[in-house]
Every structure is written in structure tokens, then in C-alpha cells.
N, C-alpha and C positions, 0 to 999 in steps of 0.2 A: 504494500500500500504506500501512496507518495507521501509529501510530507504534512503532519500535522499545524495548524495553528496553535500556538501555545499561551501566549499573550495577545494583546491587543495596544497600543503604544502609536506615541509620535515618531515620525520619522522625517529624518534629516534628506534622505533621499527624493529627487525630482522627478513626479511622476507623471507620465502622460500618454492622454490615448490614441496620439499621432505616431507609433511606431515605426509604420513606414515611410516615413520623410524623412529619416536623415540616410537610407537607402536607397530612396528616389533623388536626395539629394548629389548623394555622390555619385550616381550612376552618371547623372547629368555633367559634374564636372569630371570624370573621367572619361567621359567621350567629349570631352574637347568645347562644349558647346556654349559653355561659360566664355571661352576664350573666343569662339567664333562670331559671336554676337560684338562683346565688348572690343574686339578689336575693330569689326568693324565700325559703330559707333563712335568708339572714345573718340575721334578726332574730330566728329561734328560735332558735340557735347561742347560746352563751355566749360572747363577744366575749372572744379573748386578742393582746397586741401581741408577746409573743415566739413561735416556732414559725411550724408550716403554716398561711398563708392558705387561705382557702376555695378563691377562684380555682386556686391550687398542685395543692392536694388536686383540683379537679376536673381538671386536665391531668392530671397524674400518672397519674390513676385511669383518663381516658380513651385515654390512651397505654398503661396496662399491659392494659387489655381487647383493644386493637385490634393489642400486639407479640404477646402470645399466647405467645413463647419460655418464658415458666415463668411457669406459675397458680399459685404459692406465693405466701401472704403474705410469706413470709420471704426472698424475693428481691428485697427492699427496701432490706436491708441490705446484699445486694451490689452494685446498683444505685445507691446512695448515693454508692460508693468511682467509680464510670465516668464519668471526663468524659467518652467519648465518647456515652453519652448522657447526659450533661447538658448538654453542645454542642443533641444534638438536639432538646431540650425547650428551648433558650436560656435555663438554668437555669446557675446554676454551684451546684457538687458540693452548697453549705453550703443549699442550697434545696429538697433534694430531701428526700423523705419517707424515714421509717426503718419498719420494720415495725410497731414500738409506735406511732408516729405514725398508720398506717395502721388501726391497731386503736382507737384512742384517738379517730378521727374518725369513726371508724362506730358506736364505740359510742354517739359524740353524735348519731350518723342516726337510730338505731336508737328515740327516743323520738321523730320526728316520724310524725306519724300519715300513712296511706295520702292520706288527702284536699289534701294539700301534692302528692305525688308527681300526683296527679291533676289538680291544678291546672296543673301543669309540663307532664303530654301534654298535656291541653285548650288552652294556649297552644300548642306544638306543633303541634297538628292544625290551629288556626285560622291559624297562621303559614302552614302549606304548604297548605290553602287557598285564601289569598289568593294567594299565586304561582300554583297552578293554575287557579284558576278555574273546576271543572266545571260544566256545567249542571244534573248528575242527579248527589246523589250517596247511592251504596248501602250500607251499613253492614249486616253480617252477623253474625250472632251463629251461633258452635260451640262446645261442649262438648269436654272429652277429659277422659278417666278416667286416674285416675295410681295408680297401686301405693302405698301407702304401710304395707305389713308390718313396714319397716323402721326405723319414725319411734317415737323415745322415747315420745311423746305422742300421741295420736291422735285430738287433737283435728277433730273434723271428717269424718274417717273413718267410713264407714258397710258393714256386711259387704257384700263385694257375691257372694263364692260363698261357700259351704260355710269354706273356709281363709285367704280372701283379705278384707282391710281394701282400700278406696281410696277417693278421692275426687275432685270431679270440680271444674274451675274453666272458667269463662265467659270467652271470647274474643272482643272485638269485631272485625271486618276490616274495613277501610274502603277502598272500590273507587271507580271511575269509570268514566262511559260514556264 
């Protein structure tokens, strides 16, 4: 039989129910992807030596997409106060992003154009590639139509019934035999 409980007591140890993120984390920087992004980047970026590094901001960001627990920007700031995840980012507490931070870094994204973003898949795509090796490979193009009645601006939107705006964006899928 395994092991018993014998006491019940405080404990000095940090505990959390994110276990796979610092797993997910390093997978990400050991396949290079940390470094693929930020290099590309850092040199449109406005270089600052106080606050969030780049590198920072990209864990952070790919640890809050992949915990999932609250899609708030604003659980940054509670997040901030948790050593227990900041154990699991192997951050300590003073490292971690604040919500403004988080806002304050996107707005700096927010002026790099699509064809950066494009450059990062295409390095991507050729990265895994080369690990696979296909003989044949087939690359697929679909369509899908998206509602957008709802959108301030409708830029792009074209009628498509009687009452309905939408629009339609181009998806590559990329297969193997």
C-alpha cells in the first residue's frame, strides 16, 4: 500500500496546479523559438534596460495562452503577487509582467507589420521540414466566411445576404504523404 498521511501541517513548499508549464515551457525554449521570435523583433522594438525583456514577455505570454485559467488581461496583476507561479516560470515574483506591462508590449507589437510575423512561420515551416523530411509535400488553400455585423469598422466586409456584412480570409494547410 502507498504512503500514508500522518499529520496535517503548514508547508513551506510552493504548490501548484499548473504542472505542465514549466515542461511546455522549456520545450518551447529548447526548440529554439524563444530565440527565433526575439531575434527577429529585438531590433524593431525600442531597446529599454529597466522593465520586461523580450525573452520575459515571450514566456509569460506563452504560458498565459497555454494555462488558459483566466483570458483576462488583468490577471497579470494577480499573477504578479504568486510565487507559486513564479516558481513555475523560474521567475521570481519582481520578473513577472503586470497588466500595463502587458499592454505597453503589445502596443509596441502592434506597429510591426504582418510580413515580420511571416517571416517567423516561414522559419517555422522550414525548421519542421527539415526534421520531417517529406518526399511530397501538399499545401492547401481554404477559405471560410466570418460574420462581421459586429465590427466598428468594416473595413473589408463585403454584403454577403440581404442583412449580413462578412468576410472571408485565406488559409494555407500544409500536409504530407
Amino acid at each position: 500500500m502507498g504512503t500514508k498521511i500522518t499529520k496535517i501541517g503548514i508547508t513551506n513548499d510552493k504548490i501548484s496546479a499548473r504542472g505542465g508549464l514549466p515542461l511546455f515551457l522549456r520545450y518551447i525554449d529548447k526548440t529554439g523559438l524563444y530565440a527565433l521570435i526575439s531575434g527577429t523583433l529585438i531590433s524593431l522594438l525600442t531597446k529599454s534596460s529597466k522593465g520586461l525583456q523580450l525573452n520575459q514577455f515571450l514566456k509569460q505570454m506563452f504560458a498565459f495562452c497555454m494555462d488558459g485559467t483566466n483570458t483576462a488581461i488583468s490577471c497579470f496583476d494577480q499573477l504578479k503577487t504568486d510565487e507559486g507561479y513564479a516558481a513555475l516560470l523560474e521567475n521570481n515574483t519582481e520578473e513577472l509582467a503586470s497588466s500595463h506591462q502587458v499592454k505597453r508590449f503589445f502596443a509596441k507589437l502592434s506597429v510591426i507589420t504582418n510580413l515580420i510575423f511571416n517571416k517567423i512561420l516561414h522559419e517555422l515551416f522550414i525548421w519542421r521540414l527539415n526534421i520531417v523530411r517529406p518526399k511530397i509535400i501538399i499545401l492547401g488553400i481554404d477559405t471560410m466566411v466570418l460574420d462581421n455585423d459586429d465590427a466598428k469598422s468594416a473595413k473589408g466586409a463585403k454584403q454577403l445576404t440581404k442583412r449580413k456584412r462578412a468576410f472571408s480570409h485565406c488559409t494555407f494547410v500544409g500536409g504530407r504523404s
